[in-house]
C-alpha positions, -999 to 999 in steps of 0.1 A, spaced: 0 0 0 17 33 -10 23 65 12 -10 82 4 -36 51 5 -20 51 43 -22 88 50 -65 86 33 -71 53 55 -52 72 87 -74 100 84 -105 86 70 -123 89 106 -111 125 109 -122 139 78 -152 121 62 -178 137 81 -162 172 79 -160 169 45 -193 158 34 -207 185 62 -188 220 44 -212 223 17 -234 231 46 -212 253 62 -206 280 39 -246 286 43 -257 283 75 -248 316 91 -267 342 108 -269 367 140 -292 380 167 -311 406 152 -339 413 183 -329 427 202 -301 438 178 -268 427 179 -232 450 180 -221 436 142 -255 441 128 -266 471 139 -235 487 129 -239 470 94 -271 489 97 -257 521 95 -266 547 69 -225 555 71 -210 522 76 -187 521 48 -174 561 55 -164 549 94 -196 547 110 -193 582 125 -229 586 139 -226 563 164 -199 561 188 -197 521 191 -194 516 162 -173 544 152 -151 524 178 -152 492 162 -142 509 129 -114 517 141 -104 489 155 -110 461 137 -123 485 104 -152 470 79 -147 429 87 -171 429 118 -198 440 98 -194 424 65 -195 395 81 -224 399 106 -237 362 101 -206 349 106 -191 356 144 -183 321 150 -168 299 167 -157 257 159 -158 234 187 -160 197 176 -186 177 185 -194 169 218 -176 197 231 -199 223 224 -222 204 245 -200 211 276 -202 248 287 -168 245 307 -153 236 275 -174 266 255 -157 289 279 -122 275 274 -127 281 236 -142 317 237 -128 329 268 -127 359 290 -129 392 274 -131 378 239 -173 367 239 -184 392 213 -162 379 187 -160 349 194 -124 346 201 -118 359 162 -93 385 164 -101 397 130 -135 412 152 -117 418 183 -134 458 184 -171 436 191 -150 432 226 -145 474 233 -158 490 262 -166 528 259 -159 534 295 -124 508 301 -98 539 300 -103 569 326 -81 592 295 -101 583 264 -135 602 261 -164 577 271 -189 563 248 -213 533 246 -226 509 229 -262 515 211 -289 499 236 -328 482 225 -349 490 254 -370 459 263 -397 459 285 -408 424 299 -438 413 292 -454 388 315 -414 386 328 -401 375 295 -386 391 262 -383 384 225 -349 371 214 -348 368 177 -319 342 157 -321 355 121 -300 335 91 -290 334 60 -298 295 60 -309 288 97 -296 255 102 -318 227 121 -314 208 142 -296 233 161 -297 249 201 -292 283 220 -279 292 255 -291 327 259 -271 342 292 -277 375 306 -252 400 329 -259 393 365 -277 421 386 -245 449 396 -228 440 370 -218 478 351 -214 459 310 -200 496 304 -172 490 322 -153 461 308 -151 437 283 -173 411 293 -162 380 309 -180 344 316 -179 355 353 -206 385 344 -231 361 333 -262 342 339 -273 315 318 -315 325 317 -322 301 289 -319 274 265 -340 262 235 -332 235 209 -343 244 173 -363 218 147 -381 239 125 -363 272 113 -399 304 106 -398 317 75 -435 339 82 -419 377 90 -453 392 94 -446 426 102 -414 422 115 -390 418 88 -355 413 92 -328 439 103 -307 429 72 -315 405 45 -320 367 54 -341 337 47 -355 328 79 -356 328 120 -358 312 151 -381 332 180 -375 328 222 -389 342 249 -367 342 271 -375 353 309 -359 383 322 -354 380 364 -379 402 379 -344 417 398 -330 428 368 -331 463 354 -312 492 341 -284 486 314 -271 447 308 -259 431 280 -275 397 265 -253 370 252 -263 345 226 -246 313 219 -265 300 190 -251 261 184 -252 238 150 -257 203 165 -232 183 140 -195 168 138 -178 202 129 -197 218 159 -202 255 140 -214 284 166 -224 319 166 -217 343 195 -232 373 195 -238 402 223 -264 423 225 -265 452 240 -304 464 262 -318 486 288 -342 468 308 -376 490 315 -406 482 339 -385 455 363 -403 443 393 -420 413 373 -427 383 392 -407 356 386 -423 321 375 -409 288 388 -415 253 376 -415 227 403 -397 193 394 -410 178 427 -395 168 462 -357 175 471 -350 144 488 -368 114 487 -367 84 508 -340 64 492 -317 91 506 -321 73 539 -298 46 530 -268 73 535 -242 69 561 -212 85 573 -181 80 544 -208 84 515 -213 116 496 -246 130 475 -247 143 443 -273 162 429 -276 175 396 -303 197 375 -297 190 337 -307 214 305 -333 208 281 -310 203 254 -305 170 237 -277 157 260 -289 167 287 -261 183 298 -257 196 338 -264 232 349 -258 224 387 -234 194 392 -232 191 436 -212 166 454 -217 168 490 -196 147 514 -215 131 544 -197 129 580 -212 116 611 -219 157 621 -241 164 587 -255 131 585 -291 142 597 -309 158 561 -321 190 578 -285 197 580 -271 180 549 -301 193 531 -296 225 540 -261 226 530 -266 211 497 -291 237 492 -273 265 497 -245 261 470 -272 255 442 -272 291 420 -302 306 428 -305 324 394 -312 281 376 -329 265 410 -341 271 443 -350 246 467 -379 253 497 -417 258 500 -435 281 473 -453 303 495 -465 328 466 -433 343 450 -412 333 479 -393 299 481 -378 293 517 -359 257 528 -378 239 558 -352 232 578 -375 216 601 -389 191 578 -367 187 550 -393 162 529 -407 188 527 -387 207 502 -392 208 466 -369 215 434 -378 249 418 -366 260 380 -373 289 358 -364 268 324 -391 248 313 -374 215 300 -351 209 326 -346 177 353 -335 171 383 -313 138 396 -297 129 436 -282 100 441 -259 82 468 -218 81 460 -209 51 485 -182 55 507 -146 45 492 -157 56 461 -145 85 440 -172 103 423 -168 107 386 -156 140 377 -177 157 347 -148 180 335 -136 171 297 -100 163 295 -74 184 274 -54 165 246 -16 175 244 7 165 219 46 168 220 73 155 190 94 168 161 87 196 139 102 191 110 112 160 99 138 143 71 122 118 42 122 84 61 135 93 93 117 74 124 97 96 146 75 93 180 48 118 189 38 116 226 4 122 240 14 117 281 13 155 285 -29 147 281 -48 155 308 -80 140 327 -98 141 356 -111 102 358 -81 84 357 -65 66 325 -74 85 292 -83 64 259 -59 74 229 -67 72 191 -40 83 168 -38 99 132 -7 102 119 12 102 87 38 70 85 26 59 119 30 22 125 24 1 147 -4 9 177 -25 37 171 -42 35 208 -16 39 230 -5 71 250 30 74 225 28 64 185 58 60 160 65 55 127 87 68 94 83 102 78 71 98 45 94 100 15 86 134 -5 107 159 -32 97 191 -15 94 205 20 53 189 28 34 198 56 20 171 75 -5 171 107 -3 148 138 -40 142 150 -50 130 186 -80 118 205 -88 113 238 -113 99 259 -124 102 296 -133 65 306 -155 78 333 -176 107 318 -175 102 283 -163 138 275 -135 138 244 -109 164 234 -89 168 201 -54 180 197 -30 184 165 -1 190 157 18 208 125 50 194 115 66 193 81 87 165 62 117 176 41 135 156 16 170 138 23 200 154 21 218 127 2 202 131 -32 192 107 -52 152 117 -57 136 119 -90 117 149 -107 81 154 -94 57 139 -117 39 176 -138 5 168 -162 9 171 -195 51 166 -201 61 149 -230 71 122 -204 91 93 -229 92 54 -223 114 49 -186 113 82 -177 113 86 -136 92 108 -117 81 109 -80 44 113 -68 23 104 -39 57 95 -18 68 70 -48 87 69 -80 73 55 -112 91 43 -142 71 54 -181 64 22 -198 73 16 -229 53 23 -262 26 20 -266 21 31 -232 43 55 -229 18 79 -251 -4 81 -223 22 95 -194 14 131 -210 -22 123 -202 -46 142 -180 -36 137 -143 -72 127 -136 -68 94 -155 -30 90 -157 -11 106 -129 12 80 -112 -6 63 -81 -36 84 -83 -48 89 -116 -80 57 -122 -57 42 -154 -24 52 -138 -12 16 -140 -24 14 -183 11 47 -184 32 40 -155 49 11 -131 60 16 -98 96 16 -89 110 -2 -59 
């Protein structure tokens, strides 16, 4: 089997489904338009191509990152391979800190600015939709030029006290207030068309916490559900009117339940509440150890229930928009959500055991560079990291022989006539949880020094009868005539190795 039948069956895993999926991806963009996002509703601007000089955010973001931003409204995005988009620890590891608005793209990096961040520049802000709740809730509009299904939103909001004005926002400055998975994208605008031109939209409402007023800034994470794991971050930037709306809960039934009697001293409880999104994935992940001085549940209970975020659950009695915790009679506590869709699960960790750990684990690879034609080579993955114990490895590497599951993988650089750059792929996999990360790894193959290679094979040169050329990291010799008419051919049919009639112009040489 020659050099690049290995390298295709190596990476056939890695790239099949990414390659059927790009036709898709070149399409499926869009933004949040309601309330209106930073990119679009600078796009929007009568002056947007002459610097965007009637409105100082804007203005600001012309200057920084200059036209891109806007041209590409529909496209502030974001990859994260499948299942990882799924994890929100790992969506923050992607787009992190100060970089939301763009979606970690550096080519939008002004969606990030702050009009108020330096005490010696002249202070400005970003335009703001006033939204006034109704019924404690608020439109939030997805618009795109293909809206892709099946797809998902988190919608987060800045916490109460937290000035958006002041800094570039952070993952620390938000509260997650809602999530929706999409099956069917609206294509009915009604009379409310789109901001800028697209072909259809997905619609939330989304409640707004009856604490919340005054200036915040909503964040959208709006998430293809497929291998390449496309997603669009946009911010949005509001003034709440008309607070004080009552907030509405959703009971998912008693806190502890009698199973919970079986614990004892050495045994820990977990409790979780998971999203409404198609892996269910956790919101509030608890583990609380049990000693012999928190054994009883009103204390246990109580502790438990304090370190749940009070902006996803609250646990007590309903006693009309107040939830308090019985601490006298903790059956008789129930589970309280504002997100319809979303579950609740406790169970018992026995003593001696460790409880599973739901962070993903980080893929690191190590090894050479650059690399001579045929010269042996071993890429390491020990420098991976997990939280569960032994990681799974799966390998995909150029040359590699040998095992492709283990933690290390070697083989021999491919023979080639000019400097090629190769990639060194790596999986891993949490035993435990589940959770998988991807790592790779650039390095490029030069030829030997010694001499000796042959021409690379060109389409269409008068190529004669025993001619040598190199192609697809092997040489082949021009048969003789006949044949040797068809080694001009197209490469399509007759280029060595890869052309479908190859063999009908050209043998391989050993």
């Amino acid at each position: 089997m020659n050099n690049l039948q290995r390298y295709t069956r190596n990476l056939i895993n890695w790239v099949l489904a990414l390659a059927i999926l790009m036709p898709a991806l070149a399409i499926a963009h869009g933004g949040v338009d309601t309330p209106v996002a930073r990119q679009i509703h600078c796009r929007m601007l009568p002056d947007f191509w002459s610097g965007s000089k009637s409105d100082a955010g804007c203005a600001a973001l012309d200057k920084k990152s200059e036209k891109y931003p806007g041209q590409q409204w529909n496209e502030v995005a974001h990859l994260i391979r499948a299942p990882g988009y799924e994890d929100l620890e790992t969506v923050k590891r992607e787009v992190p800190d100060g970089k939301l608005c763009s979606a970690a793209d550096s080519k939008k990096d002004g969606l990030n600015l702050v009009g108020n961040e330096s005490p010696s520049e002249a202070k400005w802000d970003w335009h703001r939709t006033d939204v006034t709740p109704e019924n404690g809730k608020m439109d939030v509009r997805i618009i795109g030029t293909a809206p892709h299904v099946p797809s998902f939103a988190r919608v987060f909001l800045t916490k109460p006290g937290v000035d958006p004005t002041r800094a570039p926002l952070t993952w620390n400055d938000l509260t997650l207030i809602h999530t929706e998975q999409f099956t069917v994208a609206q294509t009915n605008w009604g009379n409310k068309p789109p901001a800028i031109s697209a072909s259809g939209y997905f619609k939330m409402s989304v409640p707004v916490p009856a604490q919340q007023s005054g200036k915040a800034t909503l964040f959208v994470q709006w998430q293809r559900i497929d291998p390449a794991g496309e997603g669009f971050y946009n911010c949005s930037d509001i003034n709440i009117v008309g607070g004080g709306i009552p907030e509405r809960w959703r009971e998912l039934g008693q806190f502890i339940d009698a199973v919970m009697g079986a614990l004892k001293p050495g045994d820990a409880v977990r409790f979780r509440i998971l999203d409404n999104t198609p892996r269910a994935q956790e919101v509030v992940d608890i583990t609380l150890p049990i000693t012999a001085a928190n054994l009883d549940a009103k204390i246990w209970g109580q502790q438990l229930a304090s370190q749940i975020n009070a902006s996803i659950a609250k646990v007590g009695e309903k006693h009309g928009n107040d939830i308090a915790f019985n601490s006298a009679d903790p059956s008789a506590n129930s589970v309280f959500v504002q997100n319809e869709g979303y579950s609740k699960a406790m169970s018992i960790i026995p003593g001696g055991e460790t409880p599973v750990n739901p962070a993903p684990p980080v893929a690191r690879i190590t090894g050479p560079t650059s690399l001579k034609s045929g010269q042996a080579f071993t890429f390491s993955g020990t420098g991976s990291t997990g939280s569960n114990g032994q990681l799974l490895y799966q390998w995909a590497v150029p040359g590699m022989t040998g095992a492709q599951n283990a933690a290390n993988v070697s083989g021999t650089a491919y023979t080639v006539t000019e400097a090629t750059p190769f990639k060194a792929r790596l999986n891993v996999r949490d035993q435990q949880n589940g959770k998988t990360s991807q790592a790779e790894f650039d390095f490029t193959v030069t030829p030997d020094s010694g001499g000796g290679e042959y021409p690379a094979y060109v389409e269409g040169t008068p190529y004669k009868a025993g001619d040598i050329v190199s192609n697809a990291g092997g040489n082949y010799r021009c048969r003789p005539f006949p044949n040797s008419g068809w080694c001009a051919g197209a490469a399509w049919a007759y280029a060595p190795e890869t052309g479908e009639a190859w063999r009908d112009a050209w043998e391989k040489v050993e």
